[in-house]
C-alpha positions as CSV (number, residue, x, y, z in Angstrom):
1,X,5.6,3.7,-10.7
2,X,2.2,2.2,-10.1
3,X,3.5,-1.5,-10.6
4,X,5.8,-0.7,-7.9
5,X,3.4,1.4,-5.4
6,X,0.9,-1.5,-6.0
7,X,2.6,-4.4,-5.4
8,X,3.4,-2.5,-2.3
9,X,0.5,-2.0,-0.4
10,X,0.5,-5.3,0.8
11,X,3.8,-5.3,2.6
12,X,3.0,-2.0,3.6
13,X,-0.3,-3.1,5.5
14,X,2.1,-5.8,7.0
15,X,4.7,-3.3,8.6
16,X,1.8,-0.7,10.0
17,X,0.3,-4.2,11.7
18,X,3.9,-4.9,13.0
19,X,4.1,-1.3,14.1
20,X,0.6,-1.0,15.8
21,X,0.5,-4.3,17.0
22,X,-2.3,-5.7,14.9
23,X,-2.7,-8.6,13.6
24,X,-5.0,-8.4,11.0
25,X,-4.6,-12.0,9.5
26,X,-5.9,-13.9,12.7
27,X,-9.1,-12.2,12.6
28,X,-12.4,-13.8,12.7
29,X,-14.6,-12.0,10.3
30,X,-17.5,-12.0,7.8
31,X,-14.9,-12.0,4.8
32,X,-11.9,-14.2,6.2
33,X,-13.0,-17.4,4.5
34,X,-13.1,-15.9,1.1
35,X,-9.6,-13.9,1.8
36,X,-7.1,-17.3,0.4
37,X,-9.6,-16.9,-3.4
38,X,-9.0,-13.3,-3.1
39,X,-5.5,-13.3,-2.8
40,X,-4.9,-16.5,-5.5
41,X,-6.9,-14.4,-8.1
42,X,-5.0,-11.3,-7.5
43,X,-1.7,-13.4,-7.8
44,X,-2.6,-15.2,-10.7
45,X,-2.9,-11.5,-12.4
46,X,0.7,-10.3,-11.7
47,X,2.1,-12.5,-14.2
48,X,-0.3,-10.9,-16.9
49,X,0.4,-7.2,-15.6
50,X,4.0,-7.7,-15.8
51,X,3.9,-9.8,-19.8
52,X,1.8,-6.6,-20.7
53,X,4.3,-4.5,-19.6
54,X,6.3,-5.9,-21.9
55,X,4.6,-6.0,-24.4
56,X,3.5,-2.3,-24.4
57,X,2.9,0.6,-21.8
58,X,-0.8,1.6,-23.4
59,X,-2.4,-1.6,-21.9
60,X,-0.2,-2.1,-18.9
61,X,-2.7,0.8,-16.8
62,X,-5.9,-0.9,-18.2
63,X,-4.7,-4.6,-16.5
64,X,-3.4,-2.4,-13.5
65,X,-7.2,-1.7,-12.9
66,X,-8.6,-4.9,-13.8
67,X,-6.2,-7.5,-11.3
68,X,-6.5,-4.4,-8.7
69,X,-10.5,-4.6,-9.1
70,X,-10.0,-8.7,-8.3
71,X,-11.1,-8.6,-4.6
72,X,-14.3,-7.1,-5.3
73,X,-16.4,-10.3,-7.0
74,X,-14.9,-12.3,-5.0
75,X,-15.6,-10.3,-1.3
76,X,-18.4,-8.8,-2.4
């Protein structure tokens, strides 16, 4: 369920923009030059979430919480 919810968010946040007219990803801000590094770390972390889950459902929550926490080095 929280492999699912998670990978979720994202697409989520895309449909509310839709909805409220936002576009978020055209913004100027502070952060928007380190957004493409934020978003290739937390890709490159899916493939690793999903082997663990393979490979056993004890260390699949503790990867969940490390590739989530990704955007925080990175944005500060």
């Amino acid at each position: 369920m929280a492999l699912f919810g998670s990978g979720a968010i994202f697409p989520l946040a895309l449909l509310y923009a839709a909805l409220f007219k936002n576009n978020f990803l055209k913004d100027r801000t502070a952060v928007s030059s380190v957004l493409l590094p934020t978003f290739i770390s937390m890709l490159l972390f899916w493939p690793m979430a999903i082997a663990a889950l393979w490979e056993g459902l004890t260390i699949f929550p503790l990867f969940l919480a490390i590739g989530l926490s990704l955007h925080f080095p990175v944005i500060g």
